[in-house]
ZAMAR-61503 format. One record per residue (C-alpha): x negated, y negated, z negated; residue number from 1. Coordinates in Angstrom, 1 decimal, decimal comma. Layout:
r X: X | Y: Y | Z: Z | kolkol: NUM;
...
***
This chain:
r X: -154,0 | Y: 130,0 | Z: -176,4 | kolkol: 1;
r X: -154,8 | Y: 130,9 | Z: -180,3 | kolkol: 2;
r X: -156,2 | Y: 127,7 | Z: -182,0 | kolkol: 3;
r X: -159,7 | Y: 127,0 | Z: -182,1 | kolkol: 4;
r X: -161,4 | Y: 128,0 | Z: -185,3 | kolkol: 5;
r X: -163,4 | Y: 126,3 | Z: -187,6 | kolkol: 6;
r X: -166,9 | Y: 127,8 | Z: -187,2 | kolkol: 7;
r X: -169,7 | Y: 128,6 | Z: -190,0 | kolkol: 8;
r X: -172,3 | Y: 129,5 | Z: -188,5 | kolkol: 9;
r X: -172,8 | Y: 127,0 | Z: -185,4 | kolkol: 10;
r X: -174,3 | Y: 130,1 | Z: -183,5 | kolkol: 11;
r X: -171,3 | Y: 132,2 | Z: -183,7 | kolkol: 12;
r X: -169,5 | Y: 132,8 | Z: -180,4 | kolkol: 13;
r X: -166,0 | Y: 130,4 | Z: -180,2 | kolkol: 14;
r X: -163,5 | Y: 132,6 | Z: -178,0 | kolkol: 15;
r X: -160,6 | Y: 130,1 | Z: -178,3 | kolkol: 16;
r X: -160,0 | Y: 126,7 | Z: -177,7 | kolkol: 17;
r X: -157,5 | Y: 123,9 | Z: -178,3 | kolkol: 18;
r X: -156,1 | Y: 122,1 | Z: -175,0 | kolkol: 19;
r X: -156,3 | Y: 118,6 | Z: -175,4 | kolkol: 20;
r X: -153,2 | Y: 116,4 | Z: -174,8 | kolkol: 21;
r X: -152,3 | Y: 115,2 | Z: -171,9 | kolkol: 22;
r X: -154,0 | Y: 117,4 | Z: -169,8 | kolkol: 23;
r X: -152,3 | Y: 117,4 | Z: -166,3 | kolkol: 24;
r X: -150,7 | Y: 120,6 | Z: -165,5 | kolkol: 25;
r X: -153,3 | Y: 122,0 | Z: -162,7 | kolkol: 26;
r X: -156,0 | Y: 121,8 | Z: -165,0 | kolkol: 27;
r X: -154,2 | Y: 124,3 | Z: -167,7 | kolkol: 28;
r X: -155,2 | Y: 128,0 | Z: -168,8 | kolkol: 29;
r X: -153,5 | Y: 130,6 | Z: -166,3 | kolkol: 30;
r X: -150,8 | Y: 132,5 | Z: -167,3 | kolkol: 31;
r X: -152,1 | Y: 135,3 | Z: -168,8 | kolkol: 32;
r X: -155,5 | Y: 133,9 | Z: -169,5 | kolkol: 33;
r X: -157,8 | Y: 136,2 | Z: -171,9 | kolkol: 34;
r X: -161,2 | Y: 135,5 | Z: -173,5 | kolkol: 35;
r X: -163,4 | Y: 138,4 | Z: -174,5 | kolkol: 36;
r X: -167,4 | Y: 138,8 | Z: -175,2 | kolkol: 37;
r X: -170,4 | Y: 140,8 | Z: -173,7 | kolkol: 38;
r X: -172,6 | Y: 141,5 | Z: -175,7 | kolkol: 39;
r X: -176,6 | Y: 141,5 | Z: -174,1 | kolkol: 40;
r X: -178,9 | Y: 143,4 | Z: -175,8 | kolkol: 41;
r X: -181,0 | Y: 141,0 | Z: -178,5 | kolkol: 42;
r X: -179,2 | Y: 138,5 | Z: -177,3 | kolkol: 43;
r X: -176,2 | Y: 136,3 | Z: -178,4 | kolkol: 44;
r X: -173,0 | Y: 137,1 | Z: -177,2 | kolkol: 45;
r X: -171,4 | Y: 135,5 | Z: -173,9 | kolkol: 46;
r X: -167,7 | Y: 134,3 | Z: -173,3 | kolkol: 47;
r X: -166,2 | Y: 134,9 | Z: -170,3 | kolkol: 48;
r X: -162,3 | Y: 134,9 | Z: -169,6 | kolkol: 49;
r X: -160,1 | Y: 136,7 | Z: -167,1 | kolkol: 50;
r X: -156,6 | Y: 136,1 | Z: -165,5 | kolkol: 51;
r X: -154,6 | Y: 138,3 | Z: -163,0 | kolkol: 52;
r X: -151,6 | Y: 137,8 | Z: -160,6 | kolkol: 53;
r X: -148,7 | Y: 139,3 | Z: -160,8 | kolkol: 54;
r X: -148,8 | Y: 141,3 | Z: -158,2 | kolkol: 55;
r X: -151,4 | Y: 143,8 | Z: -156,6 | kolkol: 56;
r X: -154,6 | Y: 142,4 | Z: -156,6 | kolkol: 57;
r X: -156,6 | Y: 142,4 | Z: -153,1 | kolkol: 58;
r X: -159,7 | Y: 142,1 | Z: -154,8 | kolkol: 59;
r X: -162,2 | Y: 140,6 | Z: -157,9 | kolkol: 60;
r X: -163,9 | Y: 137,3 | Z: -158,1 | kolkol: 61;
r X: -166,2 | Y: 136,7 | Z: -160,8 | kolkol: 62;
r X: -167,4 | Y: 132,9 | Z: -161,5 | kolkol: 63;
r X: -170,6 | Y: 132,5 | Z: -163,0 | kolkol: 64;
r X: -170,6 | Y: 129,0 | Z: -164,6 | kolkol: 65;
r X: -173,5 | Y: 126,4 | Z: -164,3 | kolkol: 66;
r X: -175,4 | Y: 124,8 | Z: -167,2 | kolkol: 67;
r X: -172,9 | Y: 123,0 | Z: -169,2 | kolkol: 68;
r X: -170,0 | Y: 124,2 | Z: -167,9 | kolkol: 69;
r X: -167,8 | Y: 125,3 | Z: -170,3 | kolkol: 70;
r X: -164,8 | Y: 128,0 | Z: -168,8 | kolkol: 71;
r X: -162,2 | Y: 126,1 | Z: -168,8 | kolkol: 72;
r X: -163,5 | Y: 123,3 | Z: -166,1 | kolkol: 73;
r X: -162,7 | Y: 126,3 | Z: -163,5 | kolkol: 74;
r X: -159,2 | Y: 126,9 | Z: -164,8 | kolkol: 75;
r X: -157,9 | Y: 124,9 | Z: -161,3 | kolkol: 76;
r X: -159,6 | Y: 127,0 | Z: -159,4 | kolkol: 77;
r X: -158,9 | Y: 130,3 | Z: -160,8 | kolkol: 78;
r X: -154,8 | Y: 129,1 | Z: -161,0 | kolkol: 79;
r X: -155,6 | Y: 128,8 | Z: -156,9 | kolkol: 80;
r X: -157,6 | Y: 131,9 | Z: -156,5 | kolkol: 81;
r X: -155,1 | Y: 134,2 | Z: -158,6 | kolkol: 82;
r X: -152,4 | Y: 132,5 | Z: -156,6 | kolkol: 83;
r X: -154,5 | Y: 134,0 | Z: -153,6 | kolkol: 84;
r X: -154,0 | Y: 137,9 | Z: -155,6 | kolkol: 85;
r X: -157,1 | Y: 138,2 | Z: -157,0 | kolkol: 86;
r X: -158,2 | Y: 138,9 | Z: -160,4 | kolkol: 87;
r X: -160,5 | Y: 135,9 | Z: -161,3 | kolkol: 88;
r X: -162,6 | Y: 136,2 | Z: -164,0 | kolkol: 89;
r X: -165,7 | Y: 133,6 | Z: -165,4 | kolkol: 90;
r X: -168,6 | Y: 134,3 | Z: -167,6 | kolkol: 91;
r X: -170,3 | Y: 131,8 | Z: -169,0 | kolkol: 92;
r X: -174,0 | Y: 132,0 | Z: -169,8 | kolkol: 93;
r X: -175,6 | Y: 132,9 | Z: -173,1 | kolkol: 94;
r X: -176,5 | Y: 129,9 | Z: -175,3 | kolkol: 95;
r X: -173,9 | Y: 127,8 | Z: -173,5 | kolkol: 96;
r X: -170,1 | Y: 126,8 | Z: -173,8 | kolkol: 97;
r X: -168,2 | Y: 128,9 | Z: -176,2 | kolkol: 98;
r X: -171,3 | Y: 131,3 | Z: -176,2 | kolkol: 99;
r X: -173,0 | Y: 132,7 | Z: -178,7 | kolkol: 100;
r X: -176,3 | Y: 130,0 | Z: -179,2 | kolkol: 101;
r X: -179,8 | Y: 131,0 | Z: -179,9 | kolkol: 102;
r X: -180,4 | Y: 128,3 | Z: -182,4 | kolkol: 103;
r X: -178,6 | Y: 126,4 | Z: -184,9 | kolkol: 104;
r X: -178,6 | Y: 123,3 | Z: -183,0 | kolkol: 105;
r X: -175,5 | Y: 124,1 | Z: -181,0 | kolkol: 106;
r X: -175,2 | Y: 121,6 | Z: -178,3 | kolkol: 107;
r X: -179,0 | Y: 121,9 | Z: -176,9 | kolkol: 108;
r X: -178,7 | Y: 124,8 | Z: -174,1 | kolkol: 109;
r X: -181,4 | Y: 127,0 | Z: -175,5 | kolkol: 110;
r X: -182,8 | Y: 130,3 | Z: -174,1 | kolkol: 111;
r X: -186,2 | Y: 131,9 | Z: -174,2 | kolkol: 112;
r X: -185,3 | Y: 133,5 | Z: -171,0 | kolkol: 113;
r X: -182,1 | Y: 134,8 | Z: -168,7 | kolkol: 114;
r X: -182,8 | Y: 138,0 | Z: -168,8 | kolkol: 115;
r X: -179,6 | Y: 138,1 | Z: -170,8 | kolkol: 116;
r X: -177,7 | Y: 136,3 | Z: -168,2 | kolkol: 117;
r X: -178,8 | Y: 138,9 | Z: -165,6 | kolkol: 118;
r X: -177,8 | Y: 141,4 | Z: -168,4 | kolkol: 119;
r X: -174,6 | Y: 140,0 | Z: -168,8 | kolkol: 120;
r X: -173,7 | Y: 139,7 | Z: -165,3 | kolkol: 121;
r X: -174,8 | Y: 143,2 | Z: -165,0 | kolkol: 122;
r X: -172,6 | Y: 144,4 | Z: -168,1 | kolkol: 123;
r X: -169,5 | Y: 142,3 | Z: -166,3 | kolkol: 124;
r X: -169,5 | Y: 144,4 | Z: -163,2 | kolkol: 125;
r X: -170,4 | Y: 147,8 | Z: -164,3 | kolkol: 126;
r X: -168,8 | Y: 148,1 | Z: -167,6 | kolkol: 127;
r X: -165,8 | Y: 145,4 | Z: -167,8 | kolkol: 128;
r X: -164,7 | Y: 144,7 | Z: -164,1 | kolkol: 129;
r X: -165,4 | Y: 147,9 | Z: -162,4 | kolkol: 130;
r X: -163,0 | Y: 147,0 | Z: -159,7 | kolkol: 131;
r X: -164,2 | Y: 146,5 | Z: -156,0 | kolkol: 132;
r X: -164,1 | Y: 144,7 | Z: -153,6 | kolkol: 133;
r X: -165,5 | Y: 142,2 | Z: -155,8 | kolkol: 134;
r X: -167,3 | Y: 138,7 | Z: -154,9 | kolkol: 135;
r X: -169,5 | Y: 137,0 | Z: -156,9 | kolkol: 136;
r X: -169,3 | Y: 132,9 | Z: -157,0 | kolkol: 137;
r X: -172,7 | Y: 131,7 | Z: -158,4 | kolkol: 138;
r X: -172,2 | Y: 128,0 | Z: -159,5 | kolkol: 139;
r X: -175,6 | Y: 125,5 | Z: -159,6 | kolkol: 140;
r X: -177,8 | Y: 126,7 | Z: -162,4 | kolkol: 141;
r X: -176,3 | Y: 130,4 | Z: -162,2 | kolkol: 142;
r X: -177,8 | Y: 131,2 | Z: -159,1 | kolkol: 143;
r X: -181,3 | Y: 132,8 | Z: -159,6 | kolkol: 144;
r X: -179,4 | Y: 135,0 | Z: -162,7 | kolkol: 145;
r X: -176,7 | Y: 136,1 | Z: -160,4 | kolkol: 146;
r X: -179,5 | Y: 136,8 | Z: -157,0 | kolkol: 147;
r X: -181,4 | Y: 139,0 | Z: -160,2 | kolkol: 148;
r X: -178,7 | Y: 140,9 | Z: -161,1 | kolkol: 149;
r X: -177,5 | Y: 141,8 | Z: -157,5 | kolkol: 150;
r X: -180,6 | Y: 142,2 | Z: -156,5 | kolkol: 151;
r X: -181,1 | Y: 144,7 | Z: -159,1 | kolkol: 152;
r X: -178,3 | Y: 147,1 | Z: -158,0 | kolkol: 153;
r X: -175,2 | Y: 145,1 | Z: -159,7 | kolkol: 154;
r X: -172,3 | Y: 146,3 | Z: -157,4 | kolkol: 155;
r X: -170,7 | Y: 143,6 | Z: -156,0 | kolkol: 156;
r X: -169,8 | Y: 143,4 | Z: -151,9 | kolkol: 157;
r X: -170,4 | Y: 139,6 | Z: -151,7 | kolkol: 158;
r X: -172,5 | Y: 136,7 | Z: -153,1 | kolkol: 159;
r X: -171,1 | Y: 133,0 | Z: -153,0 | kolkol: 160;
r X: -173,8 | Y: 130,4 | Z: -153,8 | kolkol: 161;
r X: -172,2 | Y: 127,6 | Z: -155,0 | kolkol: 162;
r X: -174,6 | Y: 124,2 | Z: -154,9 | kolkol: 163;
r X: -177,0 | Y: 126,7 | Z: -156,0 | kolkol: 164;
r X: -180,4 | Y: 125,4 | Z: -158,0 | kolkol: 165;
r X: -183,3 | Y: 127,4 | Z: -156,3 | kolkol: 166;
r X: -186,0 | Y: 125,4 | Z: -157,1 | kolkol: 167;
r X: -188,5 | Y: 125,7 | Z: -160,4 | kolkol: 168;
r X: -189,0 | Y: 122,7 | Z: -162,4 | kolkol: 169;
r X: -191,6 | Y: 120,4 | Z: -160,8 | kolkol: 170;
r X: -195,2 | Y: 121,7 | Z: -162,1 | kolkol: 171;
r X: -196,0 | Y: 118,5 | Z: -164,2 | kolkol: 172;
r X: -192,8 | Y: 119,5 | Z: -166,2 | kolkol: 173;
r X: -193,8 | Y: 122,9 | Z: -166,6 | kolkol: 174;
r X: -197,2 | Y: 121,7 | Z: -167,6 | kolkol: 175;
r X: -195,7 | Y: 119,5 | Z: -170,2 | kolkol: 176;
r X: -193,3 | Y: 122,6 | Z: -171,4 | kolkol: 177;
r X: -196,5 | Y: 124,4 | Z: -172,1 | kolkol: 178;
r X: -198,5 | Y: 121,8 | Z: -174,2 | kolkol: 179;
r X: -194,7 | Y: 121,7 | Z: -176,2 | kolkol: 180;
r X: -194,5 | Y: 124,9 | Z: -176,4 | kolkol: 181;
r X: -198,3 | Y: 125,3 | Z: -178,1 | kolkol: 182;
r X: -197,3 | Y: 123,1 | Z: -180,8 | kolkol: 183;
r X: -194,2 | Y: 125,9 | Z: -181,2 | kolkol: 184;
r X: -191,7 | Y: 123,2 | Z: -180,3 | kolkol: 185;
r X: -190,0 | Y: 124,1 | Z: -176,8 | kolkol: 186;
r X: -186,4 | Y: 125,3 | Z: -178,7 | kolkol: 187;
r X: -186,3 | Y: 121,4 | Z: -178,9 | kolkol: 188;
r X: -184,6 | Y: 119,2 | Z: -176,6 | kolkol: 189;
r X: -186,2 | Y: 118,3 | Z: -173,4 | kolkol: 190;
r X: -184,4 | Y: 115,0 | Z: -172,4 | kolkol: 191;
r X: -181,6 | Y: 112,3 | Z: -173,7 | kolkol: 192;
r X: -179,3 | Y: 112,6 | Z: -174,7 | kolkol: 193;
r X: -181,0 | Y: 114,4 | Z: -177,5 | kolkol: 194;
r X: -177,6 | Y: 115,6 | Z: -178,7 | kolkol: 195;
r X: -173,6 | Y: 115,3 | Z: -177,3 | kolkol: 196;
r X: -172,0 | Y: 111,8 | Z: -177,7 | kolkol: 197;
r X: -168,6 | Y: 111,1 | Z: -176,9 | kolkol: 198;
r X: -170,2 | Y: 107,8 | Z: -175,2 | kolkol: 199;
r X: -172,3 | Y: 109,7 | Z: -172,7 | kolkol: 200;
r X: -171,5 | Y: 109,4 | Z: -169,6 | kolkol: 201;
r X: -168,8 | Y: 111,7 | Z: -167,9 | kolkol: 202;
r X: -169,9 | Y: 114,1 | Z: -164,7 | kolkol: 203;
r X: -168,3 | Y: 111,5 | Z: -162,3 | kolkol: 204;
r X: -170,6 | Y: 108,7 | Z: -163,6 | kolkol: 205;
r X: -173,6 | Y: 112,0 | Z: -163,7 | kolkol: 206;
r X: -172,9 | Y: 111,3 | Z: -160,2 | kolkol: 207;
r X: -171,6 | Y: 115,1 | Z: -159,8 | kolkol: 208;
r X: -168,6 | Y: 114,6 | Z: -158,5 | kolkol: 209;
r X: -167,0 | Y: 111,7 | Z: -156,8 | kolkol: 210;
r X: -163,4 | Y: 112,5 | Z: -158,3 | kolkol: 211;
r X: -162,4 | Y: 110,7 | Z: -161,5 | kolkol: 212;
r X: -160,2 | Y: 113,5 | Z: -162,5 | kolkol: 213;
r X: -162,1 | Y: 116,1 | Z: -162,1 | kolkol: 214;
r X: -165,2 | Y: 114,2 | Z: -163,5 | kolkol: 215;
r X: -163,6 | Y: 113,9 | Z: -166,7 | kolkol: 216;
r X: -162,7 | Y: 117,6 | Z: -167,5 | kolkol: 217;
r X: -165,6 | Y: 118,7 | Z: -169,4 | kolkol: 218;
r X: -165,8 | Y: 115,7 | Z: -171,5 | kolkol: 219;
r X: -162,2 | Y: 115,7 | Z: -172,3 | kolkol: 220;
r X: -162,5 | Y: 119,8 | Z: -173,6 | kolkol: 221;
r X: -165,7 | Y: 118,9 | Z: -175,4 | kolkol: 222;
r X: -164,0 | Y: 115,9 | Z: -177,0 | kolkol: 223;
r X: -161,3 | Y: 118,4 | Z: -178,2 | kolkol: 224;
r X: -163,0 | Y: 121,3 | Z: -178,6 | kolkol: 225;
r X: -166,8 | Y: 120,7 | Z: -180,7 | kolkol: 226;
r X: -167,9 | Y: 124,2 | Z: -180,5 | kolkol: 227;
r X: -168,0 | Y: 123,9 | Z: -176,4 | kolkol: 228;
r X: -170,2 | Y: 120,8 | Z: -176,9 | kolkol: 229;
r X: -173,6 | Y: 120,6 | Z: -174,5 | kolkol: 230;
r X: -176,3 | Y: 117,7 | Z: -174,2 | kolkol: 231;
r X: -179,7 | Y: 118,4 | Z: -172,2 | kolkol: 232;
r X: -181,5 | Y: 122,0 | Z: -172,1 | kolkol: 233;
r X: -184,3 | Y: 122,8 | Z: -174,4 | kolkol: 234;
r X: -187,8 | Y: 122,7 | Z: -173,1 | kolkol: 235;
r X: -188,2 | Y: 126,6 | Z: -173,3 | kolkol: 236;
r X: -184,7 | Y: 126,8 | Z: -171,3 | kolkol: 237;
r X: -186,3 | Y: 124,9 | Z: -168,5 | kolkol: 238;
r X: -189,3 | Y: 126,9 | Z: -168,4 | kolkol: 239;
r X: -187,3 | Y: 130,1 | Z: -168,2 | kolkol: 240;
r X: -184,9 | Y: 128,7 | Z: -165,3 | kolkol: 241;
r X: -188,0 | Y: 127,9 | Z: -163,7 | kolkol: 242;
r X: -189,4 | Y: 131,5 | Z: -163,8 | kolkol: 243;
r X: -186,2 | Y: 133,0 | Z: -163,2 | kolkol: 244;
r X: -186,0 | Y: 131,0 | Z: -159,9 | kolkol: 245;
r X: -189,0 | Y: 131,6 | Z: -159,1 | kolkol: 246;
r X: -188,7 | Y: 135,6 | Z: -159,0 | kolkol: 247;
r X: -185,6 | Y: 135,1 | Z: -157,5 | kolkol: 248;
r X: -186,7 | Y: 133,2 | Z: -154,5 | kolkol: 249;
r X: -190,5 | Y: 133,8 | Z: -154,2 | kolkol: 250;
r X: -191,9 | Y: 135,3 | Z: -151,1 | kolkol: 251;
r X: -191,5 | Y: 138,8 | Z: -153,2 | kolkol: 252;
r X: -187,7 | Y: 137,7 | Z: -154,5 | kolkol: 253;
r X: -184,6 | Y: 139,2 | Z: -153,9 | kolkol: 254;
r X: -183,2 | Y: 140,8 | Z: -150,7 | kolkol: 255;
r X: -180,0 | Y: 141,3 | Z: -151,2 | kolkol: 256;
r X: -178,0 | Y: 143,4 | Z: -148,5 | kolkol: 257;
r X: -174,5 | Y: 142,3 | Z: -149,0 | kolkol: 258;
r X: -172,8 | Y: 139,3 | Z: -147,6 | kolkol: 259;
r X: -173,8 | Y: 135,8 | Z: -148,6 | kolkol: 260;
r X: -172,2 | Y: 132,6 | Z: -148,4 | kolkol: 261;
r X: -174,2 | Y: 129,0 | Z: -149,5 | kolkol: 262;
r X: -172,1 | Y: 125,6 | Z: -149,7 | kolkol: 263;
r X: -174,9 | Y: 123,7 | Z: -150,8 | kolkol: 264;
r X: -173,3 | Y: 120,1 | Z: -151,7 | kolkol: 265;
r X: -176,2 | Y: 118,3 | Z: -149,3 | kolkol: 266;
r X: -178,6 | Y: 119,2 | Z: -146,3 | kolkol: 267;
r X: -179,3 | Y: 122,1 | Z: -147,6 | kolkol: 268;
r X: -183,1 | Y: 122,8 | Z: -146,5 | kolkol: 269;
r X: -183,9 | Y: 124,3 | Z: -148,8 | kolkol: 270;
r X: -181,0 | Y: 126,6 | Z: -148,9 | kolkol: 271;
r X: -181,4 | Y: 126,8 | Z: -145,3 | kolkol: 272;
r X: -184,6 | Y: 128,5 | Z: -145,6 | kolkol: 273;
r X: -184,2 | Y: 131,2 | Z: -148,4 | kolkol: 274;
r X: -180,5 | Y: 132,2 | Z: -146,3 | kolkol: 275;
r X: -183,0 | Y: 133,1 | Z: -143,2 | kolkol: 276;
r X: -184,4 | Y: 135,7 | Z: -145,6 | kolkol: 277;
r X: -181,3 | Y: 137,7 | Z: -146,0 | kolkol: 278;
r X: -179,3 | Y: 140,0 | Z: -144,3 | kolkol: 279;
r X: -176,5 | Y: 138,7 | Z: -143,7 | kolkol: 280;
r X: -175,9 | Y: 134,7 | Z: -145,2 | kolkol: 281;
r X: -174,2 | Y: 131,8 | Z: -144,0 | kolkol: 282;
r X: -174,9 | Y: 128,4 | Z: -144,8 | kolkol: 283;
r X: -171,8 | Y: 126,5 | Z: -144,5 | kolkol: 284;
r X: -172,0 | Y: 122,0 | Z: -145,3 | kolkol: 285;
r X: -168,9 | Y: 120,8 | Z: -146,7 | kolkol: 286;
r X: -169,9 | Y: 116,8 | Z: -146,9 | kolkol: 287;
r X: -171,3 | Y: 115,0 | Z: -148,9 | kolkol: 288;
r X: -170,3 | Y: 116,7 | Z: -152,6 | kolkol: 289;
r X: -172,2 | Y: 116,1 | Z: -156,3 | kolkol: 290;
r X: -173,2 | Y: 119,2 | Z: -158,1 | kolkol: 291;
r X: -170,0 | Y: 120,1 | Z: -159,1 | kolkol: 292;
r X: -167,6 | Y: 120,8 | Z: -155,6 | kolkol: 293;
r X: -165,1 | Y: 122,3 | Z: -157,4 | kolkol: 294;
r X: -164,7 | Y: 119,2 | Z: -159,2 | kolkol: 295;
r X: -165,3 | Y: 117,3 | Z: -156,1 | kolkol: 296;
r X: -162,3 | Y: 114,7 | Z: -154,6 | kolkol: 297;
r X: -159,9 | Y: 116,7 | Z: -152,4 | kolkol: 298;
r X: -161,4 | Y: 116,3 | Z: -148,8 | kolkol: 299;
r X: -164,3 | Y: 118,1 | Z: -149,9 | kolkol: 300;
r X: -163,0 | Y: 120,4 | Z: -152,9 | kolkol: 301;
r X: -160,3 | Y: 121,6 | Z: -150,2 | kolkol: 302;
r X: -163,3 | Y: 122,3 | Z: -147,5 | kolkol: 303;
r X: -165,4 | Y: 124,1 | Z: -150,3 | kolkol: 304;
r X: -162,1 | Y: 126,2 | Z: -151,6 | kolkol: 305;
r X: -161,4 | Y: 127,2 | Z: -147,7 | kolkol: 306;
r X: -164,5 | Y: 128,5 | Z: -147,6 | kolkol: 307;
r X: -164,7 | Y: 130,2 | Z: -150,8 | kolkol: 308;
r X: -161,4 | Y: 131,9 | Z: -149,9 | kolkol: 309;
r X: -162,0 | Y: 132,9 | Z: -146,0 | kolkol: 310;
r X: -165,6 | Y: 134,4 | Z: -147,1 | kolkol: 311;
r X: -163,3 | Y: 136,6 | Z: -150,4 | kolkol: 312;
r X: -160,3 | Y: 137,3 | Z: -147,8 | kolkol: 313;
r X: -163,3 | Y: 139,1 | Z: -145,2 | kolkol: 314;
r X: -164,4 | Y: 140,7 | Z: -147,9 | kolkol: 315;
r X: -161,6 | Y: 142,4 | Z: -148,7 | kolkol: 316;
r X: -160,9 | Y: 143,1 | Z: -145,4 | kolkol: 317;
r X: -164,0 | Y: 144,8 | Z: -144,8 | kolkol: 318;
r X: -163,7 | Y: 146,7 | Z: -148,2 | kolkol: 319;
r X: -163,7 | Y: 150,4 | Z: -146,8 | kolkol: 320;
r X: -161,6 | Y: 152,2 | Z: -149,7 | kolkol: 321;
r X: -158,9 | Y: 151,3 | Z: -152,6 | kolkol: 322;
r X: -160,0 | Y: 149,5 | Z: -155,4 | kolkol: 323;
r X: -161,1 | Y: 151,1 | Z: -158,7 | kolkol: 324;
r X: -159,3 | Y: 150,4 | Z: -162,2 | kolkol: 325;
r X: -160,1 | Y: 147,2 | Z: -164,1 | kolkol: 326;
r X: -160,2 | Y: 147,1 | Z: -167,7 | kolkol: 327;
r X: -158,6 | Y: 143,9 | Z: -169,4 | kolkol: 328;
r X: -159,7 | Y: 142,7 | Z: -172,8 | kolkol: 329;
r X: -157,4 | Y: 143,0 | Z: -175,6 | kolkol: 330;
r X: -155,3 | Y: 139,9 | Z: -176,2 | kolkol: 331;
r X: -156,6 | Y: 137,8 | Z: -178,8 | kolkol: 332;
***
């Protein structure tokens, strides 16, 4: 890993990052592991990272992280999805993590909208991946960006929806974004923490995961790391995750044709019922998991990573031709 960089302008992109000490070994980089940017059009850049296995790969995963989540929170679970042979890359979307940021407040999660993540995602699999088989894992907030960018002729031969966030902001919010937003103040943020504090509370106590571990990852890299720092989103994020949701999931929203798979971390009704509207989608319960099941204690982590693995391994199987070159970003 090159070391993190001072940055001048907090909305610069931060490609690099400093491990922090201590860190147990399964929650290291991969061997290999490579950062590189995509660059949406008007918009700031976004981070993703890539690592592949040594031998030939059976197939793509790309990880679409939620809000907040910087990269390297995933690096267990691309270390156990590379051991699997895949290639196992994760994008991270605009305004967030080591990002390019709209604003110069760095650590609100500001957007005007996510057309650029649907961008980005799309630039990922036609221009910088351009392998197949490749499945998708949409995690929480990612969801209605990822169902956009499929839906709008990404190629991709399967969708994982990771406890996916379908559902627009309740209406009073949105009603309260607006007034905000007339008094040309919606790049502010929308709840406390109004910025990141070392004395917030950790994604365990967030009540994301149940796992102590785990539920102290992104605090410990933010800790370490200041440009990967995230408190709440801005009122004008919410507003445009709201919209993006709704066009994703709205009686007119996306009809995707490939294979789906939802793990939502509860019941799941509401899951339930936008999975009836596709072709082909499975809901599969794995317990009772937070937000966060990759970060989740090992009964359910180890039913969620099952899953996510069985649904890749079909999809490779069912893959009817060799897979197309992949093209690596330069080291460093």
């Amino acid at each position: 890993m090159l070391p993190a960089c001072r940055i001048d302008d907090p909305r610069a992109p931060q490609l690099a990052s400093r491990i922090p000490a201590g860190l147990e070994r399964r929650f290291l980089p991969p061997s290999g592991w490579t950062w590189g940017l995509v660059q949406p059009a008007g918009a700031p850049a976004a981070r993703y990272g890539v690592a592949a296995p040594s031998g030939r790969p059976q197939g793509d995963i790309l990880i679409l992280a939620s809000y907040g989540e910087p990269a390297e929170v995933w690096f267990e679970t691309v270390n156990e999805l590379v051991a699997e042979n895949y290639v196992v890359w994760v994008l991270e979307p605009v305004g967030q993590g080591g990002s390019g940021r709209y604003g110069l407040i760095r650590d609100v999660g500001d957007a005007p909208n996510l057309g650029p993540d649907v961008e980005a995602t799309r630039l990922m699999t036609d221009h910088i991946v351009r392998r197949r088989p490749l499945v998708v894992i949409a995690s929480g907030s990612s969801a209605p960006a990822a169902l956009l960018a499929l839906g709008s002729g990404a190629p991709a031969d399967g969708l994982v929806l990771s406890a996916p966030r379908l559902t627009p902001e309740p209406a009073a919010t949105l009603d309260q974004a607006g007034l905000i937003r007339t008094l040309h103040l919606d790049a502010l943020p929308s709840q406390r923490p109004w910025s990141w504090d070392r004395s917030q509370p950790d994604d365990r106590a967030l009540g994301f995961t149940h796992d102590s571990e785990r539920g102290r990852l992104r605090m410990v890299w933010q800790v370490e790391n200041p440009s990967l720092r995230m408190a709440g989103p801005s009122w004008r994020w919410r507003t445009a995750f709201s919209a993006a949701a709704a066009e994703a999931t709205g009686p007119a929203g996306v009809r995707l044709q490939l294979p789906v798979l939802i793990l939502p971390p509860g019941r799941g009704s509401a899951e339930a019922g936008f999975c009836g509207r596709l072709k082909s989608c499975t809901l599969q319960h794995i317990g009772p998991a937070g937000a966060e099941p990759e970060l989740e204690a090992d009964p359910v982590r180890t039913a969620w990573l099952s899953a996510v693995k069985a649904f890749a391994a079909q999809v490779a199987d069912d893959f009817p031709g060799p897979p197309a070159r992949a093209r690596l970003p330069a080291k460093g």
